[in-house]
C-alpha positions in Angstrom: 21.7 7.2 -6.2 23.0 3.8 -8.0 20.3 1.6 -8.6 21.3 -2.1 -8.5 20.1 -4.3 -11.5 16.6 -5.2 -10.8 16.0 -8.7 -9.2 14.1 -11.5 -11.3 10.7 -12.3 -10.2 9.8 -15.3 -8.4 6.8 -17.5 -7.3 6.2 -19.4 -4.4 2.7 -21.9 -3.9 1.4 -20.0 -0.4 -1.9 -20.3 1.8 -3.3 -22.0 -1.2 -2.3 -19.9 -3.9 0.4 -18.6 -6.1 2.1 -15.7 -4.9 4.5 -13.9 -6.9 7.2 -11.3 -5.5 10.6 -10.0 -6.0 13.4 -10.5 -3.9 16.5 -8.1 -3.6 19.4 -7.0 -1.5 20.6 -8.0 1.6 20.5 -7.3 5.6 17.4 -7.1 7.6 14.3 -8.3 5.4 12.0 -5.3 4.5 8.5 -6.9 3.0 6.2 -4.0 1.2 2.8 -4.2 0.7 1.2 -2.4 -2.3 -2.9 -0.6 -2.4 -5.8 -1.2 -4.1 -5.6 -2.5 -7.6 -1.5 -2.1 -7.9 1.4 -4.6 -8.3 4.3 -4.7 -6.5 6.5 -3.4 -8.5 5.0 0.6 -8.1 7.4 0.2 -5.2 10.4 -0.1 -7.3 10.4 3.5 -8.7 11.6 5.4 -5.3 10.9 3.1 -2.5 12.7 -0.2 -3.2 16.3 1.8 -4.5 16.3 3.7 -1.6 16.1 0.8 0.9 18.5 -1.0 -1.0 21.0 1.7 -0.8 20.4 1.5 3.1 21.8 -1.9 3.4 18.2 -3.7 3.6 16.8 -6.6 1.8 13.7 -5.6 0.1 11.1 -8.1 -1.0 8.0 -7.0 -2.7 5.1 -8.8 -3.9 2.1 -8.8 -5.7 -1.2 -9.4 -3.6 -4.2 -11.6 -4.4 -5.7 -10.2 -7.2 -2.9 -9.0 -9.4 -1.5 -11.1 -11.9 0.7 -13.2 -11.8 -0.4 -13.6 -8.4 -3.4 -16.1 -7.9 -6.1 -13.5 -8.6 -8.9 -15.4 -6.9 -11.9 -13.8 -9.0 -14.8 -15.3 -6.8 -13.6 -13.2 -3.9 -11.2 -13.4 -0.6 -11.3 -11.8 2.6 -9.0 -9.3 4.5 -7.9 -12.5 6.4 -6.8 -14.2 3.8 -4.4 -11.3 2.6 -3.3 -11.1 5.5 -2.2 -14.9 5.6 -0.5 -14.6 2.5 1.6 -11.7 3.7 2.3 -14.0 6.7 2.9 -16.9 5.1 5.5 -14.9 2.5 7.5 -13.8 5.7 7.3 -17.3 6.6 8.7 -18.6 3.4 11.5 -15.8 3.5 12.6 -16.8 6.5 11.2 -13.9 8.7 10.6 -11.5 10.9 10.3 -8.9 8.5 10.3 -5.3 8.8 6.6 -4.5 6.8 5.8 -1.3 5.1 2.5 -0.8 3.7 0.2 1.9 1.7 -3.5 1.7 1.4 -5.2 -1.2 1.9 -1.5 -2.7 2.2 -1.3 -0.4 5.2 -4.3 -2.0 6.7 -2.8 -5.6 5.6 0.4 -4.6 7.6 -1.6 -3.5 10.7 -3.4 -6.8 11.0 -0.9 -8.3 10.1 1.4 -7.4 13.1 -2.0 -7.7 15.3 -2.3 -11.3 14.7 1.2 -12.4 14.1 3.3 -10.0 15.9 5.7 -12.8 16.0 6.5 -12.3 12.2 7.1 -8.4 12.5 9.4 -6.4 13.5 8.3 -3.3 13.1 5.0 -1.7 10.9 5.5 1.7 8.7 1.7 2.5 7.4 1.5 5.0 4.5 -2.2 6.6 4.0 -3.8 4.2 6.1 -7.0 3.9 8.0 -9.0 2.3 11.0 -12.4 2.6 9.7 -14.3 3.6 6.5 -16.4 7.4 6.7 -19.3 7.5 4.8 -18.1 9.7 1.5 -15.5 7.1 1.0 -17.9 4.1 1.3 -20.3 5.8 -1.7 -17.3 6.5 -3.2 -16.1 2.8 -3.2 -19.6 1.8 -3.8 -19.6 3.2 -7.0 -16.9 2.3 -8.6 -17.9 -1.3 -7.9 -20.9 -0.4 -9.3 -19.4 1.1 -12.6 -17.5 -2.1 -13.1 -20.5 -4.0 -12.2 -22.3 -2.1 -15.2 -19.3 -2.4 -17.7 -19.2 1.4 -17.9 -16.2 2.8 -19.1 -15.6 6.4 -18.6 -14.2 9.2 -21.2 -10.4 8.4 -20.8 -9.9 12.3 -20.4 -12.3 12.6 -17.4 -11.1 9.0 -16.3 -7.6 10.3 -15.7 -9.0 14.4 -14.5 -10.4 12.4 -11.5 -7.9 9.7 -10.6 -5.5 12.6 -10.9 -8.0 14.9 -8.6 -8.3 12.0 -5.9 -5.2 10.5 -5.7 -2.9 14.0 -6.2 -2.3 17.0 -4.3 -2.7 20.2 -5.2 0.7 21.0 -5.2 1.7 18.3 -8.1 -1.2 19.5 -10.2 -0.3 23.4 -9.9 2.4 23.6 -12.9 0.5 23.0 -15.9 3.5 20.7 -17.5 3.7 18.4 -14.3 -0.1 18.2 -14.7 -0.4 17.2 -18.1 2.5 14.6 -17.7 0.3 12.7 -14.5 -2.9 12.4 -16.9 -0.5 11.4 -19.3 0.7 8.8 -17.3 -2.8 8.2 -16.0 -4.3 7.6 -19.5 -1.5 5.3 -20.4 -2.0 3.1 -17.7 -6.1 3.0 -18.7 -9.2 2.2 -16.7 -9.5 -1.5 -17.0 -10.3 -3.5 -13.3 -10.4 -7.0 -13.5 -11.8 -9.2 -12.0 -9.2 -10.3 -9.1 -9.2 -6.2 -8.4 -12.6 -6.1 -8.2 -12.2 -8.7 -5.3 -10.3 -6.5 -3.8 -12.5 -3.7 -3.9 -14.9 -5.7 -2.3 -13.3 -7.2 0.2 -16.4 -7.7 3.1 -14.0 -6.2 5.7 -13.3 -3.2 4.6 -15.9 -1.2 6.1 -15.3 -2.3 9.7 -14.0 0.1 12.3 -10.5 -1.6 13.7 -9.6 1.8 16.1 -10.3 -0.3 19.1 -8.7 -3.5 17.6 -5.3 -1.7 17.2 -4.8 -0.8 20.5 -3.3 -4.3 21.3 -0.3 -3.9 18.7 2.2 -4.4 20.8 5.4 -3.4 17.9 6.9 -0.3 17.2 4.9 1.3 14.2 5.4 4.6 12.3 2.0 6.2 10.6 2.6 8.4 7.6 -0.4 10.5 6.4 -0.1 12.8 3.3 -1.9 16.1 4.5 -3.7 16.3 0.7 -4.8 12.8 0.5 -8.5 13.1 -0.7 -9.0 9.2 -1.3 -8.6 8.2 2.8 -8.3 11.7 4.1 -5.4 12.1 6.5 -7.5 12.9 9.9 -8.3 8.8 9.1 -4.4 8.1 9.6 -4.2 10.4 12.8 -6.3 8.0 14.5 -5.0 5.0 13.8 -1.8 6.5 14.9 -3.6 7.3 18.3 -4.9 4.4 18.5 -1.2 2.1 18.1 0.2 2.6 21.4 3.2 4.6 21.1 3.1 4.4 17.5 5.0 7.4 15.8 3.0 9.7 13.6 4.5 11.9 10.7 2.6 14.0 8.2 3.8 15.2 4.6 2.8 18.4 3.2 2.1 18.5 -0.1 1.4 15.3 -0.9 -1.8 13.0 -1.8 -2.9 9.6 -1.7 -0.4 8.7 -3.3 2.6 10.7 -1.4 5.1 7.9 -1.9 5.2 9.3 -5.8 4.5 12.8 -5.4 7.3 13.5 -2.4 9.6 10.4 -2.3 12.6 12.1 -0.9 10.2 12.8 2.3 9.0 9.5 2.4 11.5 7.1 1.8 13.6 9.4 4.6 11.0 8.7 7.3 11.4 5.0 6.2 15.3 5.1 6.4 14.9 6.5 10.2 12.5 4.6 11.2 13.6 1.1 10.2 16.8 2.0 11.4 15.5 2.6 14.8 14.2 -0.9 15.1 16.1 -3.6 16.8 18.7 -5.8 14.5 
């Protein structure tokens, strides 16, 4: 695939901050919404060429809390991401076709609950309805560890990121291995202090199941069948929940399946978009 030279970043003054994002492409506007603690830009390794290459114009952003983004260290809601998503696809001139991960899975479901107006269509990578109780002590620690300025052996820092976020199958060949806590290491364990808003955003513990089944556009759920951090049964139901909502699983593939198995995913992303209305 021929990847077009990468598009400059902008900034636009949105919902009451500074929002910055990347515009690319033409066609149908595709807006991608990036997890927990990441900038838009992770989007741009296998995600944004291939929906360029399918004729789509890609816009990606960083969310409240990353830099340069407004990071809005004395905290934010759920609500107010989701504004500044909506207020983004206003300022592009939407509606947008949205594709989330994570947390920016659950922005892009709320999103197209309460503004269905500005979406076309949702795709929802490793997503959930509600929190279970290992992943809220899990959370609840790591706020804690940055609450206590603990810093952990780099070594075992990137052993468990890799262990939580990985599947198996990525961490079987011993090379492959070594290059992800390579990678890991490099990009060090440092949350600051608009991530830690994120973290703690006072929402994220609240069961939406119920919530979700008044989306009324067409949505595709992906789970990854090795995710560890928001196990996959969590994106099953949030795919039974969504009525008619279209629900595909990758083997092989952790939280972060949009690395590990891009060919898979930005496939079921091509399909689906395509299937939504012009």
């Amino acid at each position: 695939m021929t990847r077009p030279a990468p598009a400059r970043p902008q900034t636009a003054e949105l919902n009451s901050i500074t929002l910055s994002y990347t515009d690319a492409g033409s066609g149908p506007l595709v807006v991608m919404i990036m997890g927990t603690g990441s900038p838009g830009r992770v989007w741009h390794a296998h995600q944004q060429p291939a929906l360029l290459a399918a004729g789509y114009r890609v816009v990606t952003f960083d969310n409240r809390g990353i830099a340069p983004s407004s990071e809005s260290a004395d905290g934010f809601t759920m609500a107010d991401m989701v504004a500044d998503t909506a207020a983004l696809i206003e300022h592009l001139g939407g509606p947008a076709r949205v594709v989330g991960t994570s947390l920016g899975a659950r922005i892009a479901q709320e999103l197209t609950l309460a503004r269905p107006d500005l979406v076309v269509g949702a795709a929802m990578l490793a997503t959930y309805g509600r929190i279970t109780p290992l992943v809220a002590a899990f959370s609840a620690g790591e706020l804690e560890l940055i609450d206590a300025g603990t810093t952990l052996p780099d070594c075992y820092y990137a052993a468990i990121t890799a262990e939580s976020n990985l599947s198996p199958a990525s961490l079987r060949d011993d090379r492959a291995a070594r290059d992800w806590l390579d990678i890991i290491g490099f990009s060090g364990q440092q949350r600051t202090a608009g991530v830690r808003a994120q973290m703690a955003l006072p929402e994220r513990d609240e069961n939406r199941l119920a919530a979700y089944r008044a989306i009324s556009r067409p949505a595709m759920v992906v789970g990854f069948a090795d995710d560890r951090t928001l196990p996959v049964h969590l994106a099953r139901e949030v795919a039974e929940a969504i009525p008619g909502a279209r629900y595909e699983e990758i083997p092989d593939a952790g939280h972060w399946g949009y690395l590990e198995q891009p060919e898979r995913v930005n496939a079921l992303l091509v399909d689906f978009l395509g299937s939504l209305p012009r």
